[in-house]
Backbone as ProteinMPNN parsed JSONL, in Angstrom:
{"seq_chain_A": "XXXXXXXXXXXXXXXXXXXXXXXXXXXXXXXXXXXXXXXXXXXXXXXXXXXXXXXXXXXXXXXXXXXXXXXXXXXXXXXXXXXXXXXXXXXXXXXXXXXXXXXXXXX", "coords_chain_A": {"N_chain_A": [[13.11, -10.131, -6.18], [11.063, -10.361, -3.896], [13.366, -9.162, -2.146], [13.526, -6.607, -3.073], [11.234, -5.551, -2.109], [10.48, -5.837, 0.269], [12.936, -4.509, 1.191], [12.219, -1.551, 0.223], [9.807, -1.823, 1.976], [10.795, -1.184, 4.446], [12.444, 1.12, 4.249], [9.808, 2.959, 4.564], [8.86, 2.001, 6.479], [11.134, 2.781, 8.351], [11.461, 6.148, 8.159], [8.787, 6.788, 8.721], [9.111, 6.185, 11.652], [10.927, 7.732, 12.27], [9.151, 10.139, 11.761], [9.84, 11.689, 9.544], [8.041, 12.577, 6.456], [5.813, 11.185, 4.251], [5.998, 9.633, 1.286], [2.854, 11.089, -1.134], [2.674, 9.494, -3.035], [2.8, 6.244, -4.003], [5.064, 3.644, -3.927], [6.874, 0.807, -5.553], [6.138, -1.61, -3.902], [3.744, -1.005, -2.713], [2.127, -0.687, -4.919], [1.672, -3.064, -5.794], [0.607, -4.239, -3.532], [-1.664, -2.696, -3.908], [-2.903, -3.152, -6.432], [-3.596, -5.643, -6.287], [-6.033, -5.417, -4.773], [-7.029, -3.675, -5.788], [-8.134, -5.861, -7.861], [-9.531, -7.544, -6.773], [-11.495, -6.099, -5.59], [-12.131, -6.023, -2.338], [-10.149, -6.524, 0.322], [-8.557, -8.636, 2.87], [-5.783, -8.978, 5.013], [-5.006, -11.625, 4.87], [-5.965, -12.664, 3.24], [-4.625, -11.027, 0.791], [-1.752, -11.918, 0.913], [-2.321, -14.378, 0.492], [-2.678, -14.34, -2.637], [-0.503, -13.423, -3.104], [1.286, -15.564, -2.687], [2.587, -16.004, -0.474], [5.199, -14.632, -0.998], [5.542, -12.33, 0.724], [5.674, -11.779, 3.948], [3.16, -12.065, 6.577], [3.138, -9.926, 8.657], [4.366, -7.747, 6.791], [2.711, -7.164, 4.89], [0.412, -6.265, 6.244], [1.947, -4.033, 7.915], [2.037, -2.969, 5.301], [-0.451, -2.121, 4.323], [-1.377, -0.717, 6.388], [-0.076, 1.583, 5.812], [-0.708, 2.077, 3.557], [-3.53, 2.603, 3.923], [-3.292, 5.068, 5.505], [-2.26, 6.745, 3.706], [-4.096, 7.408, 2.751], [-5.245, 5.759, 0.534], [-6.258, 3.371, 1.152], [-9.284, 1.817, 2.977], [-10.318, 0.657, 6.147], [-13.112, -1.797, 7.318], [-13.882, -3.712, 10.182], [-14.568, -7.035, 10.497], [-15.616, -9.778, 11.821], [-12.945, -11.421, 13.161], [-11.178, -9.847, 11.696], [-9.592, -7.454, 9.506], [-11.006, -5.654, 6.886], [-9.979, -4.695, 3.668], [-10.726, -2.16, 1.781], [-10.387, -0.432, -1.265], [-10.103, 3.232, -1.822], [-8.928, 4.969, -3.372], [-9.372, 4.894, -7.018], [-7.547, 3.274, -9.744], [-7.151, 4.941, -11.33], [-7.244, 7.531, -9.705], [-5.064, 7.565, -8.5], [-3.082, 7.34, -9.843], [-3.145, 9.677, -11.073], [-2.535, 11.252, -8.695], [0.067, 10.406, -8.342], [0.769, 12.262, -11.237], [0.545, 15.246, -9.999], [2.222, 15.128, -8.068], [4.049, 14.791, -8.99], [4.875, 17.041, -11.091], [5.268, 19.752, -9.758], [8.071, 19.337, -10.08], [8.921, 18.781, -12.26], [8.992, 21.539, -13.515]], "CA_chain_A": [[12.02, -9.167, -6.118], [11.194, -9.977, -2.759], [13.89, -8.4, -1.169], [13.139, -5.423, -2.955], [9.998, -5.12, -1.678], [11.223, -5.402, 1.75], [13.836, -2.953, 1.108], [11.291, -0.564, 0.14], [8.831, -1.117, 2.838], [11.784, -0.951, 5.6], [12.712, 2.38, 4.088], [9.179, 3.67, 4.636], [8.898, 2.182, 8.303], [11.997, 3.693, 9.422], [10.58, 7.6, 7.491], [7.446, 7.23, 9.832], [9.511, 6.027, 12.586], [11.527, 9.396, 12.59], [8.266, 11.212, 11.792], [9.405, 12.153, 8.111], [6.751, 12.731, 5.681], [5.93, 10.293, 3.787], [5.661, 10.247, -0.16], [1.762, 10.15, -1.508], [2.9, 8.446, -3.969], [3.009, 4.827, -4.524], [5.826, 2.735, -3.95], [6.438, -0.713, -5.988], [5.652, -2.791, -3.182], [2.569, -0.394, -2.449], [1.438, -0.672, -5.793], [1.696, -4.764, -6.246], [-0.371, -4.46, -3.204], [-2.942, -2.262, -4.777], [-2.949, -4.108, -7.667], [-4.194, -6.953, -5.721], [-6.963, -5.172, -3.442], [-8.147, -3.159, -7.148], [-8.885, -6.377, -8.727], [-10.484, -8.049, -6.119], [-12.949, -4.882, -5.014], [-11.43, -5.604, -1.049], [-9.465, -7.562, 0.505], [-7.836, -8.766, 4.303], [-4.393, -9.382, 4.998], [-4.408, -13.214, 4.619], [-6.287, -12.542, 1.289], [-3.501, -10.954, -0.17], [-0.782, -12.619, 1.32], [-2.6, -16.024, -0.315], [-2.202, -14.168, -3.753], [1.378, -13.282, -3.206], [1.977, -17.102, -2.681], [3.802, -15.603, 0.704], [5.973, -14.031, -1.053], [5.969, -11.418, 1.586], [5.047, -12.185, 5.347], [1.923, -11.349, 7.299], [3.466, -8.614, 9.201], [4.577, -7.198, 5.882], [1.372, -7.019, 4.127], [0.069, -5.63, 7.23], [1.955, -2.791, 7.51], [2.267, -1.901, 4.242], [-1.623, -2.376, 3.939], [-1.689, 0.544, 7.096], [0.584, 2.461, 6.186], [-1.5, 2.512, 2.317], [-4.763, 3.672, 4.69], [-2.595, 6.586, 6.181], [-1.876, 7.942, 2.262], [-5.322, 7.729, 1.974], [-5.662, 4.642, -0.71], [-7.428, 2.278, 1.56], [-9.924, 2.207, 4.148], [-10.53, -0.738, 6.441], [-13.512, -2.163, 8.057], [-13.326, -4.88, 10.964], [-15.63, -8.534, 9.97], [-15.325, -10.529, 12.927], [-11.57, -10.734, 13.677], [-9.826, -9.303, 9.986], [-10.154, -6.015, 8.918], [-11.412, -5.909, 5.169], [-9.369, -3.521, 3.47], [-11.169, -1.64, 0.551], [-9.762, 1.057, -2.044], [-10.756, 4.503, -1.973], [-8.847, 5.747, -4.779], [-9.085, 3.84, -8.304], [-6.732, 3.436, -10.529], [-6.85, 6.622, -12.489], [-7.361, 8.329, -9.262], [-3.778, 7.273, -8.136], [-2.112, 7.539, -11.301], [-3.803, 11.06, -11.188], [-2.147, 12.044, -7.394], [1.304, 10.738, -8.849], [1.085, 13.733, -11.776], [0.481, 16.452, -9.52], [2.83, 15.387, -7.32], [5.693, 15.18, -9.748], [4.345, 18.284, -11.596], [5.98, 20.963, -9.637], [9.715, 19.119, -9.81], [9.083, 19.363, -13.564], [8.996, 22.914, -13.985]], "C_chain_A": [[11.522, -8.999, -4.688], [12.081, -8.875, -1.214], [13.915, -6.846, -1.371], [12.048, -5.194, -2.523], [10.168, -5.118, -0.322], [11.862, -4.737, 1.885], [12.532, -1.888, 1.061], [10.362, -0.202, 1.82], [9.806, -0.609, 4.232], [11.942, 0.859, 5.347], [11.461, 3.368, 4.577], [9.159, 3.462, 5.846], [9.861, 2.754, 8.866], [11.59, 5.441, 8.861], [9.808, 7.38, 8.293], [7.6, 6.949, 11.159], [9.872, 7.579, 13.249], [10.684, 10.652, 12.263], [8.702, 12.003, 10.588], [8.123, 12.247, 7.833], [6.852, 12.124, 4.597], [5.123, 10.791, 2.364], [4.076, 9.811, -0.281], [1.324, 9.815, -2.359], [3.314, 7.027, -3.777], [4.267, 3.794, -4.861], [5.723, 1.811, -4.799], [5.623, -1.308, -5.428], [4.562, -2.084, -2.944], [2.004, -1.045, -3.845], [1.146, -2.061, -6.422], [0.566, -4.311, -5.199], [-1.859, -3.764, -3.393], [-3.58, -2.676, -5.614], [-4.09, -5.249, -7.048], [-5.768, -6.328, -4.982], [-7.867, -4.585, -4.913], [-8.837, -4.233, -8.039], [-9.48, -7.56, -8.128], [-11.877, -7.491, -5.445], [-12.697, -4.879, -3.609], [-11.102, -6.944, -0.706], [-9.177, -7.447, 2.102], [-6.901, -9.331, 3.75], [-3.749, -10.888, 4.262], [-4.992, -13.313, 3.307], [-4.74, -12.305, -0.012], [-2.117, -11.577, -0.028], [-0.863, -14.253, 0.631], [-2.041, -15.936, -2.007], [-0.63, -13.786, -4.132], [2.113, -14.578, -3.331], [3.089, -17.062, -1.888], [5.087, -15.386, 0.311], [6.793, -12.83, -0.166], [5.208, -11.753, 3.025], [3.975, -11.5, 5.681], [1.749, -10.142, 7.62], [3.383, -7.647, 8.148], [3.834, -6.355, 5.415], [0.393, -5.921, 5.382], [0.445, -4.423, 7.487], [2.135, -1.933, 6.81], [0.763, -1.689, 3.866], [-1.861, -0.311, 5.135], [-1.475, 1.631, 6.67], [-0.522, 2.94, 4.39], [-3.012, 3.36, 3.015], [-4.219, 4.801, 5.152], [-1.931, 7.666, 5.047], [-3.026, 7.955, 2.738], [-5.583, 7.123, 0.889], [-6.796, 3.588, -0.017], [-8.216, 2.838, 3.19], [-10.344, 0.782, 4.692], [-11.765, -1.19, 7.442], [-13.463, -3.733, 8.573], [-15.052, -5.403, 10.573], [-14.883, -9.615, 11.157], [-14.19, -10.509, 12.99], [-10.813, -10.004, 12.822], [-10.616, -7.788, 10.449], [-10.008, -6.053, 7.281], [-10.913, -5.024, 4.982], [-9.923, -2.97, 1.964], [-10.851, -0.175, 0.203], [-10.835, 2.435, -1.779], [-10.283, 5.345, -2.836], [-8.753, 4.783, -5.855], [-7.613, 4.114, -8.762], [-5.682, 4.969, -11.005], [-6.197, 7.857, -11.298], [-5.568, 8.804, -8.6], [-2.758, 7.716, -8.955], [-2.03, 9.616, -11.148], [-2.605, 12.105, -9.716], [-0.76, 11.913, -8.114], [1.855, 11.795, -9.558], [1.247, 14.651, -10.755], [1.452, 16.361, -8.483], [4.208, 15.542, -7.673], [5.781, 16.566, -10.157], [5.144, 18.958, -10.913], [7.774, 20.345, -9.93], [9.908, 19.053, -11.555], [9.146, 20.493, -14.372], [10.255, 23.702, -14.073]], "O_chain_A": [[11.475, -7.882, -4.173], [11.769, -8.314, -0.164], [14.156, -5.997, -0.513], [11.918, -3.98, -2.675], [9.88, -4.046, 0.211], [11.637, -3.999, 2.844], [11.998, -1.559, 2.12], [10.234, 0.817, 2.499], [9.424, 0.325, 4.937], [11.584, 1.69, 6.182], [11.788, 4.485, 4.979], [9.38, 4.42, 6.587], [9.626, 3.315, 9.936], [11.368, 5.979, 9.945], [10.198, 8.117, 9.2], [6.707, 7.228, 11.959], [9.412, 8.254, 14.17], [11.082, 11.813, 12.359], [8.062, 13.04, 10.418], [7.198, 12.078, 8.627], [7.818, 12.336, 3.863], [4.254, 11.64, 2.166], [3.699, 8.724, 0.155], [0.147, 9.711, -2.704], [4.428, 6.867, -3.278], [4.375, 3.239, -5.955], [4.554, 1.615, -5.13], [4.547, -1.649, -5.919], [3.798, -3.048, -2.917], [1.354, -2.077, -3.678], [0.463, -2.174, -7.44], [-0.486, -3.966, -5.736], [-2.937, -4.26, -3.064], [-4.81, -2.619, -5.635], [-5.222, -5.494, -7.466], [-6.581, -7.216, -4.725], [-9.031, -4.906, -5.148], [-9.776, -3.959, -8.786], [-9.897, -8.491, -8.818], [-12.868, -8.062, -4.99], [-12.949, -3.76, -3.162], [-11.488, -8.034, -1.128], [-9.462, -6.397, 2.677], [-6.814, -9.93, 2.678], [-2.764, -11.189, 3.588], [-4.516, -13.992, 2.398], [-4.202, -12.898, -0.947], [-1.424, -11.676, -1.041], [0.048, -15.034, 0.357], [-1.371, -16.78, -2.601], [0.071, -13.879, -5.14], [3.203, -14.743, -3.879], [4.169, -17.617, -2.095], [6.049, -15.776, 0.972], [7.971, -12.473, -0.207], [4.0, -11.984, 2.961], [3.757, -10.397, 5.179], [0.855, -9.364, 7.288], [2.566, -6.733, 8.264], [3.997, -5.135, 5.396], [-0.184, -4.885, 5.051], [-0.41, -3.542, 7.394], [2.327, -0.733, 7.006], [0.68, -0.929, 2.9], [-2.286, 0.775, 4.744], [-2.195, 2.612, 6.853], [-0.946, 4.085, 4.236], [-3.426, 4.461, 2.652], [-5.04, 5.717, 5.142], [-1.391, 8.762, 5.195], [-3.049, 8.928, 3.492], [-6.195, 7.794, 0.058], [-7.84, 3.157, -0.505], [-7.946, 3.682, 4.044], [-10.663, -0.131, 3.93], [-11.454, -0.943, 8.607], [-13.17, -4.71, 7.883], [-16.115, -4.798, 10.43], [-13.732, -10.051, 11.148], [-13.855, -9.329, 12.879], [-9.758, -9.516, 13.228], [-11.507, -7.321, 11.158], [-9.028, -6.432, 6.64], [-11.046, -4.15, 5.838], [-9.401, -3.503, 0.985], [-10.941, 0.85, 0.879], [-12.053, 2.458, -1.601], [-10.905, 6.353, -3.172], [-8.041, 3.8, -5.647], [-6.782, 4.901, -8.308], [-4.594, 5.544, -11.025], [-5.306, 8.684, -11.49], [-5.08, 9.908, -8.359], [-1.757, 8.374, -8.67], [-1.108, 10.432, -11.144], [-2.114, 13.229, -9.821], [-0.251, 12.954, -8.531], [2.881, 12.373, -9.2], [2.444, 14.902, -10.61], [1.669, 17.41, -7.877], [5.157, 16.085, -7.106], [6.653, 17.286, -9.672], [6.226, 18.881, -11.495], [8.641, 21.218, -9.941], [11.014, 19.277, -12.048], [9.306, 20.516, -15.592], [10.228, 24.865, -14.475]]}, "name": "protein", "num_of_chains": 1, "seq": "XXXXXXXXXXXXXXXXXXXXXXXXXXXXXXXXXXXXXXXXXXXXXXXXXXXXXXXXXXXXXXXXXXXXXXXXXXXXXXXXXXXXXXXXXXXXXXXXXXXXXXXXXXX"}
């Protein structure tokens, strides 16, 4: 499972490397780490990285945590050295962007 989740996020860092456009939809590995940040109310890096049981490295979590603020899922303010990372879309609201974004490839 790990290495899919590294597969994944690799695939999205090299897409924003080459200035693709990136889906704003929800990856696996996005959505484990959502998972984690929705049922704690917010979180920092080494937070979730504790609940992964380092399953995935610092870095990892890190920029898959950014690259989730640059959909527009999280927003992060800095607490002495971390940056707290708290949701801005729920659940539903997510679930909700996925329809509409499949929606037209269903027609």
């Amino acid at each position: 499972m790990t290495l899919f989740l590294n597969f994944q996020l690799l695939i999205n860092t090299m897409a924003a490397r080459n200035g693709e456009k990136k889906s704003p939809t929800l990856t696996d590995a996005e959505l484990k780490l959502m998972e984690i940040i929705w049922k704690k109310g917010q979180a920092t890096v080494s937070d979730v990285v504790t609940v992964l049981k380092d399953q995935l490295a610092y870095s990892t979590v890190l920029t898959t945590l950014r690259i989730l603020e640059q959909k527009g899922y999280l927003r992060h303010q800095k607490e002495g050295r971390a940056f707290v990372y708290t949701p801005i879309v729920d659940r539903k609201g997510a679930r909700n962007s996925v329809v509409q974004y499949d929606e037209p490839f269903l027609r």
